[in-house]
DOVO-641921 format. One record per residue: residue number from 1; x, y, z of N, C-alpha, C in turn. Coordinates in nm, 3 decimals. Layout:
// residues N
+-----+---------+---------+---------+---------+---------+---------+---------+---------+---------+
: pos :     n_x :     n_y :     n_z :    ca_x :    ca_y :    ca_z :     c_x :     c_y :     c_z :
+-----+---------+---------+---------+---------+---------+---------+---------+---------+---------+
: NUM :       X :       Y :       Z :       X :       Y :       Z :       X :       Y :       Z :
...
+-----+---------+---------+---------+---------+---------+---------+---------+---------+---------+
// end
This chain:
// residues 137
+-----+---------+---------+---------+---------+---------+---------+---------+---------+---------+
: pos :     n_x :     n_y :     n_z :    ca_x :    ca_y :    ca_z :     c_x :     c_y :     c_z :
+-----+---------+---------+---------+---------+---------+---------+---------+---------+---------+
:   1 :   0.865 :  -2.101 :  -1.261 :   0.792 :  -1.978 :  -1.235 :   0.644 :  -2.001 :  -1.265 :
:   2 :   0.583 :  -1.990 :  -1.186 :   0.418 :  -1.972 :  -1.197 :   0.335 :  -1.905 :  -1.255 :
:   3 :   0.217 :  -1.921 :  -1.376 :   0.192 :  -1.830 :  -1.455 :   0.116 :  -1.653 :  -1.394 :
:   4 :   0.172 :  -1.579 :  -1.438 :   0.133 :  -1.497 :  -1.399 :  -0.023 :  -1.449 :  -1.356 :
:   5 :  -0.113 :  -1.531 :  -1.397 :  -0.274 :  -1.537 :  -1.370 :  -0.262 :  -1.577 :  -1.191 :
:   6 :  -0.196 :  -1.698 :  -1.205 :  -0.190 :  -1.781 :  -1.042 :  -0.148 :  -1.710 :  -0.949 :
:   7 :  -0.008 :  -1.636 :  -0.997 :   0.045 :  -1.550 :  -0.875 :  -0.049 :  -1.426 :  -0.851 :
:   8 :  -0.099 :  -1.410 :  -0.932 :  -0.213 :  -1.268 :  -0.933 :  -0.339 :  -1.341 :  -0.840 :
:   9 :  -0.412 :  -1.449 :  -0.845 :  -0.498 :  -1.448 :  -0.773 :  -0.431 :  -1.557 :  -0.660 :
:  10 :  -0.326 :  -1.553 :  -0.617 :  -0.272 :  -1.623 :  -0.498 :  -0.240 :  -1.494 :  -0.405 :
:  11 :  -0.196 :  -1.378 :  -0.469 :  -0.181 :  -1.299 :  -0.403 :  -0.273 :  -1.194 :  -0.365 :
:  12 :  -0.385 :  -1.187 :  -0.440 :  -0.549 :  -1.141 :  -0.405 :  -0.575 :  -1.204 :  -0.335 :
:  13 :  -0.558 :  -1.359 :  -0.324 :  -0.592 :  -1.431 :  -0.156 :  -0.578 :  -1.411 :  -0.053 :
:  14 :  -0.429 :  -1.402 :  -0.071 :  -0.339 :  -1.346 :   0.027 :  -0.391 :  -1.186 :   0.118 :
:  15 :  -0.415 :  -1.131 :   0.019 :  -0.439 :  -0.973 :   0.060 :  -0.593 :  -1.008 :   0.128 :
:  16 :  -0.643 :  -1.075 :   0.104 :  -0.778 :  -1.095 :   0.166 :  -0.835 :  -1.100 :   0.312 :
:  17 :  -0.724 :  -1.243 :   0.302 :  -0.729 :  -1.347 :   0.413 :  -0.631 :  -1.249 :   0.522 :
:  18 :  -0.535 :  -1.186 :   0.482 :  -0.409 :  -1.117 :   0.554 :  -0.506 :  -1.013 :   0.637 :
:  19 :  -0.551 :  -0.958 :   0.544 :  -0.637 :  -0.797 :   0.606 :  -0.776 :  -0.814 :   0.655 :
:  20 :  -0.829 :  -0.952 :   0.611 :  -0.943 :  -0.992 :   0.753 :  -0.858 :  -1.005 :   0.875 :
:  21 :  -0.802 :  -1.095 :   0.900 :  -0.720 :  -1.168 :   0.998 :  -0.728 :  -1.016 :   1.075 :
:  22 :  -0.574 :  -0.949 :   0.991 :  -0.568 :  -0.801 :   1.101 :  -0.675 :  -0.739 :   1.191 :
:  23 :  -0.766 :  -0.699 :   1.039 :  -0.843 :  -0.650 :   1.116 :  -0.984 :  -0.676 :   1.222 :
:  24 :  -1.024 :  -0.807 :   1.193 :  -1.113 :  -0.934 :   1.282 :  -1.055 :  -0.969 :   1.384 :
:  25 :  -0.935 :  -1.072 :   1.402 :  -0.903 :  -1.110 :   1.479 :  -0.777 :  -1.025 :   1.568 :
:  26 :  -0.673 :  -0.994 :   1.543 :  -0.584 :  -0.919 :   1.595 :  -0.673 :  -0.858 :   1.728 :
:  27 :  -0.589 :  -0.821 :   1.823 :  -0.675 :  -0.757 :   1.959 :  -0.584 :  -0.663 :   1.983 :
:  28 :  -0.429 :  -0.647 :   1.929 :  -0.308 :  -0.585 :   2.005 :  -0.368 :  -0.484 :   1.980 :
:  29 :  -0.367 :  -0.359 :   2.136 :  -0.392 :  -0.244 :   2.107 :  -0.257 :  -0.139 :   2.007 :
:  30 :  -0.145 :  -0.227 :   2.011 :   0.006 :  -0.152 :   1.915 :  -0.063 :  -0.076 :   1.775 :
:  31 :  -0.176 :  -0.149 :   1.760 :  -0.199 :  -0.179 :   1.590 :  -0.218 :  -0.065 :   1.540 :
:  32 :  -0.342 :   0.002 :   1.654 :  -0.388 :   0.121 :   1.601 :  -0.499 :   0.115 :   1.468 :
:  33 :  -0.483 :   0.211 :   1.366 :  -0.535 :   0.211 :   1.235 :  -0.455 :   0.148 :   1.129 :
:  34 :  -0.440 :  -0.010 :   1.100 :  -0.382 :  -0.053 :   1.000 :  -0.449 :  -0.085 :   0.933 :
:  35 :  -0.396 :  -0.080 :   0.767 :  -0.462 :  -0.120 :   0.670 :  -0.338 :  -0.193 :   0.559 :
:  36 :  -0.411 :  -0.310 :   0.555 :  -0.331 :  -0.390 :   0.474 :  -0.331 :  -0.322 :   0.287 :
:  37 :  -0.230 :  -0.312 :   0.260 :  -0.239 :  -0.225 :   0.116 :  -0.277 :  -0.332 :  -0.012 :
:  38 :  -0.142 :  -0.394 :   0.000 :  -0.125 :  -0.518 :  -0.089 :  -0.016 :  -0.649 :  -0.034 :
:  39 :   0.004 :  -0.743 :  -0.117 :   0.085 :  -0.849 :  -0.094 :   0.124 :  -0.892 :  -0.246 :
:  40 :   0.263 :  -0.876 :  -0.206 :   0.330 :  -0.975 :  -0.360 :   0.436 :  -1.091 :  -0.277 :
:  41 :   0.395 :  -1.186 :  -0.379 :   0.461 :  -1.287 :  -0.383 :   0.600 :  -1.282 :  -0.436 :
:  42 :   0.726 :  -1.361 :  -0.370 :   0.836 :  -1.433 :  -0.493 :   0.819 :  -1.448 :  -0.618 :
:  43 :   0.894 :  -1.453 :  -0.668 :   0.861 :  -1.561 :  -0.772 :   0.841 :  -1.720 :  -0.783 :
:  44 :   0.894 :  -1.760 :  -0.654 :   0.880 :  -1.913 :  -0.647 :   0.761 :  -1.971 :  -0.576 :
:  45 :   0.667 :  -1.832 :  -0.487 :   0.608 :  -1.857 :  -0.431 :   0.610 :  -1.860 :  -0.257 :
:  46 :   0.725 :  -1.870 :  -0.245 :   0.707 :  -1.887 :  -0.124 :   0.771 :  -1.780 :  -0.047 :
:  47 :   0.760 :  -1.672 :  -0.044 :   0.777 :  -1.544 :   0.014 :   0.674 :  -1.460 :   0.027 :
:  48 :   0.583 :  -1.420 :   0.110 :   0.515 :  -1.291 :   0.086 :   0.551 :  -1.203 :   0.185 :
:  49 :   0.528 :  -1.064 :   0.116 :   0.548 :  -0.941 :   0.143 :   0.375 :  -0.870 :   0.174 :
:  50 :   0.367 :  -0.824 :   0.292 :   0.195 :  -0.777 :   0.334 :   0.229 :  -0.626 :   0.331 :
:  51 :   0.230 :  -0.559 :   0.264 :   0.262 :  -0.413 :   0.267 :   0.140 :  -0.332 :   0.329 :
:  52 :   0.161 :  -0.274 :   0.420 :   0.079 :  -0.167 :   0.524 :   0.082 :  -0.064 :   0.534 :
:  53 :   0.003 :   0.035 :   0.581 :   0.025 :   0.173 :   0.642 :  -0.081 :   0.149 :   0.761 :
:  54 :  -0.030 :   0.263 :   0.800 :  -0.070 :   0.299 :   1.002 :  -0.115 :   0.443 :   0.937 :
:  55 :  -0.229 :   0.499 :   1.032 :  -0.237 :   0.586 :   1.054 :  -0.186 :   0.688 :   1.193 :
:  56 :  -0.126 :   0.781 :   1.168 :  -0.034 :   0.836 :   1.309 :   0.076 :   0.843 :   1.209 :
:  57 :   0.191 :   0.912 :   1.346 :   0.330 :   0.942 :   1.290 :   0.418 :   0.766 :   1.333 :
:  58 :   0.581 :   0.787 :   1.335 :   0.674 :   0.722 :   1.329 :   0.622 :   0.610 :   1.468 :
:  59 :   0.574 :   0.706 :   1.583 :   0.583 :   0.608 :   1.691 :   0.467 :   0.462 :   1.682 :
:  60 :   0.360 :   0.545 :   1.631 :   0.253 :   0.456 :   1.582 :   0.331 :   0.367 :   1.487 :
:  61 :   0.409 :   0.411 :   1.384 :   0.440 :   0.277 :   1.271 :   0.505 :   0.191 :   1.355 :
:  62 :   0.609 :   0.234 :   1.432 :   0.689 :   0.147 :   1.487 :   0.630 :  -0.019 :   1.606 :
:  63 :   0.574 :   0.121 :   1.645 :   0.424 :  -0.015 :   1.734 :   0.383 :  -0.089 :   1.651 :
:  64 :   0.323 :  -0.062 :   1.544 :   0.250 :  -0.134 :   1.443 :   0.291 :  -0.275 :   1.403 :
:  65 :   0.437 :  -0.210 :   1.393 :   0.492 :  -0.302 :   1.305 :   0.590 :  -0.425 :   1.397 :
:  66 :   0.569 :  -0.369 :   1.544 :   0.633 :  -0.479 :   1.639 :   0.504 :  -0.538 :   1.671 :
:  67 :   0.371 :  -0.494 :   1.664 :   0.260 :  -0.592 :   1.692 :   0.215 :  -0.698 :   1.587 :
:  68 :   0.291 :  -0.631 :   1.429 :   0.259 :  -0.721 :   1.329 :   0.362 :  -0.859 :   1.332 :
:  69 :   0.494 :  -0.827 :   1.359 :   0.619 :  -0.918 :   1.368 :   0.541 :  -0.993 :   1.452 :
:  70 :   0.495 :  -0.999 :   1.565 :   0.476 :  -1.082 :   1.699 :   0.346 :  -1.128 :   1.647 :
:  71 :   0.253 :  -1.109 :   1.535 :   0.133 :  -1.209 :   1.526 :   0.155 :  -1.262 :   1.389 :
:  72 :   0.289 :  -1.251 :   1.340 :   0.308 :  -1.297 :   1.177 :   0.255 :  -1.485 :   1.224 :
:  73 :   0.290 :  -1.505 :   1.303 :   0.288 :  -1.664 :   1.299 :   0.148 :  -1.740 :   1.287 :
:  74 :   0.105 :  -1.626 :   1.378 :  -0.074 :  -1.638 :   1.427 :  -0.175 :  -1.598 :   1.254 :
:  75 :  -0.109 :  -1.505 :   1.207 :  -0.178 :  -1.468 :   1.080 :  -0.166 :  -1.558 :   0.966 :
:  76 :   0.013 :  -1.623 :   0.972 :  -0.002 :  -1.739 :   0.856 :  -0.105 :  -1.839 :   0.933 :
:  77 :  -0.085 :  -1.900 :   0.998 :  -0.193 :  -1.971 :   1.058 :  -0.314 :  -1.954 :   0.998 :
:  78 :  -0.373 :  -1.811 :   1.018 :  -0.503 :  -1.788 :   0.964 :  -0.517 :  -1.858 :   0.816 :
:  79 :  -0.437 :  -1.817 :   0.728 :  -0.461 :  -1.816 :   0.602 :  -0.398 :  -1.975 :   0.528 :
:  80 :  -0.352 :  -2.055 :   0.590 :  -0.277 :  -2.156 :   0.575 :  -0.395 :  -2.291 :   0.505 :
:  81 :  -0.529 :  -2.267 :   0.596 :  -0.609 :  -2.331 :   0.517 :  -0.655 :  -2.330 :   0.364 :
:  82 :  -0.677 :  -2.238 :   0.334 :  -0.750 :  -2.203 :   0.218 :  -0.616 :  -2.165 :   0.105 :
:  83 :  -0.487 :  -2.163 :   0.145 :  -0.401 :  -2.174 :   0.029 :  -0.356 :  -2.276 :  -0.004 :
:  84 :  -0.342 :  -2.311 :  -0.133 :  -0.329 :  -2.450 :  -0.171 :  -0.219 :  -2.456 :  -0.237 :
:  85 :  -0.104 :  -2.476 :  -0.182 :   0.066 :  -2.441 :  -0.260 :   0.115 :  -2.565 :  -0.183 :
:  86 :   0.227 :  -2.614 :  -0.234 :   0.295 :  -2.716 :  -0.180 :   0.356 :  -2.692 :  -0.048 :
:  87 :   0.402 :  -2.547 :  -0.060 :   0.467 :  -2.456 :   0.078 :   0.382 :  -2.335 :   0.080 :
:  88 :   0.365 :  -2.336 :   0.217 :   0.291 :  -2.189 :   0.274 :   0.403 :  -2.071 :   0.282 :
:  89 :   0.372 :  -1.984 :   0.189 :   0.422 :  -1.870 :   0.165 :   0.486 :  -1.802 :   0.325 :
:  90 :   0.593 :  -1.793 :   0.338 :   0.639 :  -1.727 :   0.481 :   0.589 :  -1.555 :   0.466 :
:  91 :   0.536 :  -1.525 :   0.550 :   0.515 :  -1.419 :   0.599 :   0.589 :  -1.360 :   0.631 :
:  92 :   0.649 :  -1.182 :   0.591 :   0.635 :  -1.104 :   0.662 :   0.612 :  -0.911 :   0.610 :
:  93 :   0.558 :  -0.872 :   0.703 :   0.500 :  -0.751 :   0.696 :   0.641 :  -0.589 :   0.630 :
:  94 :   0.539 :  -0.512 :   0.575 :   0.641 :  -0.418 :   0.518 :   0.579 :  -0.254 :   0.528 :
:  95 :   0.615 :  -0.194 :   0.595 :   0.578 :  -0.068 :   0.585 :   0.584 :   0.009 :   0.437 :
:  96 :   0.469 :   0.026 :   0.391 :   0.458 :   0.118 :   0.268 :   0.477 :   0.263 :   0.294 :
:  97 :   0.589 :   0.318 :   0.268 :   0.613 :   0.445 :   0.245 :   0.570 :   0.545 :   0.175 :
:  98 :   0.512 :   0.478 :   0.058 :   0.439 :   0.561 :  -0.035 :   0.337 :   0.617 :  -0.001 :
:  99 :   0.258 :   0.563 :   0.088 :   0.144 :   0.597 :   0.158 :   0.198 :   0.774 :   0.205 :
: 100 :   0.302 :   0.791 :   0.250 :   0.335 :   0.927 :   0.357 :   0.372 :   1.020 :   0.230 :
: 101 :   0.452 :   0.960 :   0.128 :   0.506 :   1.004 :   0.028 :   0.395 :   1.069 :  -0.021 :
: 102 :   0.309 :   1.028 :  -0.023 :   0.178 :   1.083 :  -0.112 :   0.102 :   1.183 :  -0.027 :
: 103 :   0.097 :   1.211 :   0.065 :   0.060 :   1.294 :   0.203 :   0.122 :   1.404 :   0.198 :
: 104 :   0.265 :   1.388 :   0.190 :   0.390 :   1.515 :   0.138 :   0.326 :   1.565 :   0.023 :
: 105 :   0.341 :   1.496 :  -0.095 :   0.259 :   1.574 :  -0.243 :   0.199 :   1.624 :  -0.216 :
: 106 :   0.039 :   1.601 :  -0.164 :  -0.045 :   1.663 :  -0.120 :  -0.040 :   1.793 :  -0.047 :
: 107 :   0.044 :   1.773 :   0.021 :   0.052 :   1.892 :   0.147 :   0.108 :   1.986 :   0.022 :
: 108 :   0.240 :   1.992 :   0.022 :   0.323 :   2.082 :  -0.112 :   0.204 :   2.113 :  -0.220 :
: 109 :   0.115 :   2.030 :  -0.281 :   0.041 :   2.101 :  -0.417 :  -0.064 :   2.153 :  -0.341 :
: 110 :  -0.128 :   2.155 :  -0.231 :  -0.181 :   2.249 :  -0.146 :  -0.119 :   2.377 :  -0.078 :
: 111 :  -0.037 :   2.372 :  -0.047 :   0.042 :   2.493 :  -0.038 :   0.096 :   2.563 :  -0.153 :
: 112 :   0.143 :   2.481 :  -0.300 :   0.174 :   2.586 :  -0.376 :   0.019 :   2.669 :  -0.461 :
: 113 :  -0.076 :   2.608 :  -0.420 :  -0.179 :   2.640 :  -0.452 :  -0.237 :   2.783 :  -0.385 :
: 114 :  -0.229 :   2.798 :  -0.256 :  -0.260 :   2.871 :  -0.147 :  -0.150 :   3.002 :  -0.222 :
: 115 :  -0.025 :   2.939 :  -0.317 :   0.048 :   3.104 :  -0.272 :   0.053 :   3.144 :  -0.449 :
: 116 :  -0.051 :   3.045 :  -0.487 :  -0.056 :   3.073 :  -0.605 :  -0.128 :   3.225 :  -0.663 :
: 117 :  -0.131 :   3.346 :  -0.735 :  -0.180 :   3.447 :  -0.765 :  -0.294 :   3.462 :  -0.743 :
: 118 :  -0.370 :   3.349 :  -0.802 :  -0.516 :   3.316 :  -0.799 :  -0.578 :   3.255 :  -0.656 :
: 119 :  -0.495 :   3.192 :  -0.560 :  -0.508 :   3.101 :  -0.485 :  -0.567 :   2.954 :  -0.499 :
: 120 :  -0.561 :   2.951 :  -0.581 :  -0.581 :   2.839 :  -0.645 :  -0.727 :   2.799 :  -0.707 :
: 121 :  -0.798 :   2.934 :  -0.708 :  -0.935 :   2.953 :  -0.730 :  -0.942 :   2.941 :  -0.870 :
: 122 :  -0.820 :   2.884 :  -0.969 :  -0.893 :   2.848 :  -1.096 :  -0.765 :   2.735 :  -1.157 :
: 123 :  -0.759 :   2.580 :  -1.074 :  -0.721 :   2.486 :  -1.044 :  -0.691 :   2.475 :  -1.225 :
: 124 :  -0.775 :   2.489 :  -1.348 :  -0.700 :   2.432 :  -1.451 :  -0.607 :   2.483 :  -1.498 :
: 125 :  -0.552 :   2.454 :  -1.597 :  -0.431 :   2.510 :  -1.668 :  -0.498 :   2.629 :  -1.795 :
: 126 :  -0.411 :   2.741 :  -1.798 :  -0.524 :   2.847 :  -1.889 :  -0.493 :   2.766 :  -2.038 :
: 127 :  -0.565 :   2.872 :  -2.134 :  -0.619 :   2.775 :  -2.235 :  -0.494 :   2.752 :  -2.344 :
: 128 :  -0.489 :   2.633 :  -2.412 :  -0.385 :   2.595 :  -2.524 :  -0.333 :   2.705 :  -2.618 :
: 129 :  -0.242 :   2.736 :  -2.622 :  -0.190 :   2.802 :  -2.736 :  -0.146 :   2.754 :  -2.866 :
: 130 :  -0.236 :   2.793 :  -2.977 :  -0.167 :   2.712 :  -3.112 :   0.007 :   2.757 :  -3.116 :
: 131 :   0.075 :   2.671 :  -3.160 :   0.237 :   2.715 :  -3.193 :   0.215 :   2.789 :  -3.316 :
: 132 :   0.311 :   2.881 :  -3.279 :   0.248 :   2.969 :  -3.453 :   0.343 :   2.906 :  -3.591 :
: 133 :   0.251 :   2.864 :  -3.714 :   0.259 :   2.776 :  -3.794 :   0.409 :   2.847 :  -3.879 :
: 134 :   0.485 :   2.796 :  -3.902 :   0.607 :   2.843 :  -4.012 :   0.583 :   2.928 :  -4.126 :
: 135 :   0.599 :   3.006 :  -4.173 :   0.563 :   3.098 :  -4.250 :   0.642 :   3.037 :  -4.407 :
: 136 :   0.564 :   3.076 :  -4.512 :   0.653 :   3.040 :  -4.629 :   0.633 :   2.888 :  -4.703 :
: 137 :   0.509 :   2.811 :  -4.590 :   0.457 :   2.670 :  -4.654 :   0.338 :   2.684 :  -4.709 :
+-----+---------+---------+---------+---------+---------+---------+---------+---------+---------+
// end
C-alpha cells in the first residue's frame, strides 16, 4: 500500500490532467457542461475512479457519460506521460450523485423556508435558552 501523501498527490494529478483533457481537448458535443469533481485511486494504484457531474437532467448525464466511456482511452493517453507508476492507473468515469443530492436539499430548505411563519425573513435560530438550574444546590 502506498503512503498516503503519494496517493493524495497522484490523485491531485490525476484530477488535473483528467479535467484539462475534458475540458481542452474533448470536442464531443454529448459532453455538454462537465465538470470533473474528483479522482480516487485503489489502493494498489492502479484503478481510478474520475467522478463527474453534468449540468442538465438524466438525458444529458446519460450522453455525458457515453461520450466519457468512448474517450476514456484518448484521456488515459493524455495523462500517461506525466504519471510516473509502474502501471498506468485504468480509467474509468463515475457519475457523482451527490452533486443532485445536494440540489434536492437545497430546493426542500428553500421551500421549507418560503412556508416558514416568518418566510424565512429571519434565517437564524431565536436566541439560547439557559436550562433552568436544579433548585436545592
Amino acid at each position: 500500500m502506498p503512503a498516503p501523501s503519494r496517493k493524495a498527490r497522484l490523485e491531485s494529478l490525476l484530477h488535473r490532467e483528467i479535467a484539462a483533457c475534458v475540458q481542452r481537448e474533448l470536442r464531443d458535443p454529448r459532453l455538454g457542461f462537465v465538470t470533473i469533481l474528483r479522482v480516487e485511486l485503489s489502493d494498489d494504484l492502479h484503478l481510478a475512479k474520475a467522478w463527474y457531474s453534468v449540468l442538465g437532467d438524466d438525458k444529458a448525464r446519460r450522453l455525458a457519460q457515453k461520450a466519457l466511456d468512448a474517450a476514456r482511452s484518448f484521456v488515459q493517453g493524455h495523462y500517461a506521460p506525466v504519471v510516473r507508476t509502474r502501471v498506468l492507473p485504468i480509467l474509468s468515469f463515475c457519475y457523482d450523485e451527490g452533486e443532485a443530492r445536494r440540489g434536492q436539499l437545497d430546493d426542500l430548505i428553500r421551500r421549507a423556508r418560503q412556508s416558514d411563519t416568518d418566510a424565512g425573513a429571519r434565517p437564524e435560530p431565536p436566541a439560547e435558552q439557559k436550562p433552568p438550574t436544579p433548585q436545592g444546590h
